[in-house]
N, C-alpha and C positions, 0 to 999 in steps of 0.2 A: 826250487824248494820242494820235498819232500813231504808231502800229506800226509800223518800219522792219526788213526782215529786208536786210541784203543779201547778194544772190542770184548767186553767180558761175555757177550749175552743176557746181557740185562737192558732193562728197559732205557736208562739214562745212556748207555753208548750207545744201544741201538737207535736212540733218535740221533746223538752225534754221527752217526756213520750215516744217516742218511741226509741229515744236512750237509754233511760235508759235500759226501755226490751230488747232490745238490747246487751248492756253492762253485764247485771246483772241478767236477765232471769224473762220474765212476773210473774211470782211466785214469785217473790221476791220485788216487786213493787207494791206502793202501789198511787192511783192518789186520791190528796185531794182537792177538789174543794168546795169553801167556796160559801154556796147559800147562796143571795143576796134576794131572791123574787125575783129581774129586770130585768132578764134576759129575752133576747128574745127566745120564746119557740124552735127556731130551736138552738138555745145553748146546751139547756136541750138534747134535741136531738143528739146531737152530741156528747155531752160528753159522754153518752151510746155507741155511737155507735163506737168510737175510743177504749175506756176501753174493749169495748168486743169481738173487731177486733184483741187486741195486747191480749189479756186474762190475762190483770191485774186486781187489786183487786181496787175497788173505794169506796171512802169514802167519804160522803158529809157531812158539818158541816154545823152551822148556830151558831149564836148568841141565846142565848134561852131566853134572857132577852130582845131581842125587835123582834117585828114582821117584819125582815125585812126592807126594804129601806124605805117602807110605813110607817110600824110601829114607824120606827126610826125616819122620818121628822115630824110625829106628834109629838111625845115623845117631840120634841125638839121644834116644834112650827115652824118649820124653815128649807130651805135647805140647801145643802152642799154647799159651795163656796171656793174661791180659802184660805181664810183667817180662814175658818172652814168646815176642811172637814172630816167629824166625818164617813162618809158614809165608808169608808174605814180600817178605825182605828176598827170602832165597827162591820161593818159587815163582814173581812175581817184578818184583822192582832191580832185582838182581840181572833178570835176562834182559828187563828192556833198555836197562842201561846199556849193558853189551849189545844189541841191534843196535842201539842210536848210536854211540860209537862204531861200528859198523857202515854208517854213512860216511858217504865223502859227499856228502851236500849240507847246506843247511836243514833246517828241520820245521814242520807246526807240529803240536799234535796237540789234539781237539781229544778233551778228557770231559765226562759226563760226570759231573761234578755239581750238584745245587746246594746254594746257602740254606734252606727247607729241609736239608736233611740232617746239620747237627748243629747246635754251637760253636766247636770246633772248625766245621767246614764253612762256618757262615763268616769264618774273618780272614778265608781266603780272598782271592780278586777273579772278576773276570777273566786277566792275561796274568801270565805271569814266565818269567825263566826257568826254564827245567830243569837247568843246573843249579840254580840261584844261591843254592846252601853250600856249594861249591866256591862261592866268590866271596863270601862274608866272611870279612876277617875276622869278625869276632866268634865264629862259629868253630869250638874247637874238637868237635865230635868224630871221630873217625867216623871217614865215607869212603864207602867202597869206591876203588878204583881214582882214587883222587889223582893222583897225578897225571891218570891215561884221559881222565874228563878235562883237567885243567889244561890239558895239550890238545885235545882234540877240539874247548871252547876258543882256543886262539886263535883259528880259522873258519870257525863254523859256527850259527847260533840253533839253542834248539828252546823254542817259544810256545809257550801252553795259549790255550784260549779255550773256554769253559762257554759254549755258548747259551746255556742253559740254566745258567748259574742261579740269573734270576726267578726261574722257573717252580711250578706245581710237577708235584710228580700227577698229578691228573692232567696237567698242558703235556708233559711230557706221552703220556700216553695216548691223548688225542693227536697227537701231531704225528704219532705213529700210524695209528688206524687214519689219520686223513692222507695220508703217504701209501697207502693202500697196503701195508703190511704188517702181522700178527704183533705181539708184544711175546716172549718167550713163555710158553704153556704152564709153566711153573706156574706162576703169576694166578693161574687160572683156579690151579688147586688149592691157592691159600697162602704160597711162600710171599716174604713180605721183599724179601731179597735172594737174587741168584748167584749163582758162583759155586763156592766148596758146598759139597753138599755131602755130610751137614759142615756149615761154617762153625767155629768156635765160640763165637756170637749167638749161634743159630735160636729163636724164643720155641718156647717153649711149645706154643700154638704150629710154629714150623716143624718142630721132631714131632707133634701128633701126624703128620701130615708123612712123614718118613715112618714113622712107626707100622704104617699100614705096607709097608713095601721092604718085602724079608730080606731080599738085595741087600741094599743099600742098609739095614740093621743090619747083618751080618757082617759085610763086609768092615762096620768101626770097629765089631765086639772081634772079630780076628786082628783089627790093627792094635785094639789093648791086649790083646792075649800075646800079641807078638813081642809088643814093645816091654808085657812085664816079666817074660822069660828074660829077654833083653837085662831088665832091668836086674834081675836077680841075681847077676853079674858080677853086681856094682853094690847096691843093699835092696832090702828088702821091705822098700817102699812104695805106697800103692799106685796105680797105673790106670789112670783115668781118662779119657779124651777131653771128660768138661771139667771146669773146675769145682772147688768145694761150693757147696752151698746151691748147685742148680736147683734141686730139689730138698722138700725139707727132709731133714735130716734122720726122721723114723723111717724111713726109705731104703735108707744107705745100710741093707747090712754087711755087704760085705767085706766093707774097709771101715764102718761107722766111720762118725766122728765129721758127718758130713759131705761124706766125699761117695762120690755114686757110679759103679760101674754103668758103662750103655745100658746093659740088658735093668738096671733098676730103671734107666731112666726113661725105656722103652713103656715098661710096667707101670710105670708112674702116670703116664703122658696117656697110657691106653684105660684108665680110668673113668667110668662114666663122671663121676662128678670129683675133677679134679680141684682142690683150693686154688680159688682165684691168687692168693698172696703170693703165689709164686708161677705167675702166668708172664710172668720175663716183660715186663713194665720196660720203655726205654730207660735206660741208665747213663746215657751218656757214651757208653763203651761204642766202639765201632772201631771195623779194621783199619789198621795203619795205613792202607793204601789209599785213605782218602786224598793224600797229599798226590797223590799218580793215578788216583782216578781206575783203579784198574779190577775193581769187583764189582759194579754197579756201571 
């Protein structure tokens, strides 16, 4: 059977990946972490540096069909929102599907996953089949690649297990530092989560924290200048990376109505005294990958 930990750089895989070596013996583990492009370069960083502290085997995939989160928002003229958010599907659950079909073994793969992190996540299970939405007949959703999955489960199982499930993200973190190694540096500066950076999610207290780092601003404020040429194409409708309503809405001038280019929402966020009311409160909202475990 085949060890799969997957490995975003965050602090909930990063203790899966080291339990696993653990459990199962770094030679027999394997850490998959799905590039995005968006990551913050001390990500990239880290991932290296966890994989080669425990002496497992890493493997980095990407979508080969779109350039990344860039590539993807033009492709599509448009960002990920709470109502479409392809960012994850295509740059994320898309390739790992295609790796695990890729085996000719059975499979585990050990997803850092805790009921403490949403409603949602808390009515998952400890185990569970990673195909499982594959086999339910009542389930009549188009799924990628259903009939190459339905062929490739007649021979092979591929089996989740969440060992952390029950867990604090403060056990989660101790159990890292008692393993003698870092938690991802992010963490250090304030981000409350790692991955896309910034994620579509991302609060508000996180783009203060992006806001100080001209990089990584500039680089979203060229992906909406790219994506509204794009878009100008098609009509001449505004071109946003967050949705309406991140900030209030005397902010937004230059779409009004709500809706906030980056550079407002740089502006907003670089505020000494920003209104609490809109300091991004959980909502419940969080990435669809919670079901694959593959941001966190």
């Amino acid at each position: 059977m085949k060890i799969i930990v997957q490995f975003s750089g965050g602090k909930d895989s990063q203790a899966c990946l080291i339990y696993a070596c653990n459990q199962f013996g770094a030679n027999n583990v394997t850490a998959l972490f799905c590039d995005t492009g968006w990551e913050h370069e001390l990500t990239y960083e880290h991932i290296h540096y966890v994989t080669e502290c425990l002496g497992c085997k890493l493997v980095v995939i990407r979508n080969e069909h779109v350039d990344g989160m860039e590539g993807l928002c033009k492709r599509m003229k448009w960002f990920p929102d709470t109502m479409h958010r392809m960012c994850t599907m295509q740059l994320k659950i898309y390739p790992s599907i295609d790796y695990i079909l890729s085996q000719d073994e059975d499979v585990l793969i050990i997803q850092g996953i805790r009921a403490g992190e949403s409603a949602a996540r808390s009515k998952l299970s400890c185990s569970a089949d990673y195909f499982g939405a594959y086999k339910d007949p009542t389930n009549k959703k188009s799924l990628y690649h259903k009939t190459k999955v339905l062929d490739w489960c007649a021979s092979h199982t591929a089996t989740v297990e969440r060992p952390f499930f029950g867990e604090t993200g403060q056990y989660v973190i101790d159990y890292i530092l008692n393993n003698g190694q870092k938690p991802n540096p992010l963490y250090r500066r304030g981000c409350s989560r790692v991955g896309c950076y910034p994620c579509i999610y991302a609060k508000l207290s996180e783009l203060r924290i992006l806001a100080k780092d001209d990089k990584y601003v500039q680089r979203v404020i060229q992906l909406e200048n790219d994506v509204k040429r794009l878009r100008e194409d098609v009509e001449k409708t505004p071109s946003s990376f967050f949705a309406k309503g991140k900030i209030p809405a005397r902010y937004c001038k230059t779409y009004g109505n709500g809706i906030a280019t980056f550079q407002e929402i740089v502006d907003y966020v670089s505020l000494k005294n920003v209104p609490t009311l809109f300091d991004d409160e959980e909502n419940g909202e969080s990435c669809m990958s919670m079901y694959h475990g593959l941001c966190e």
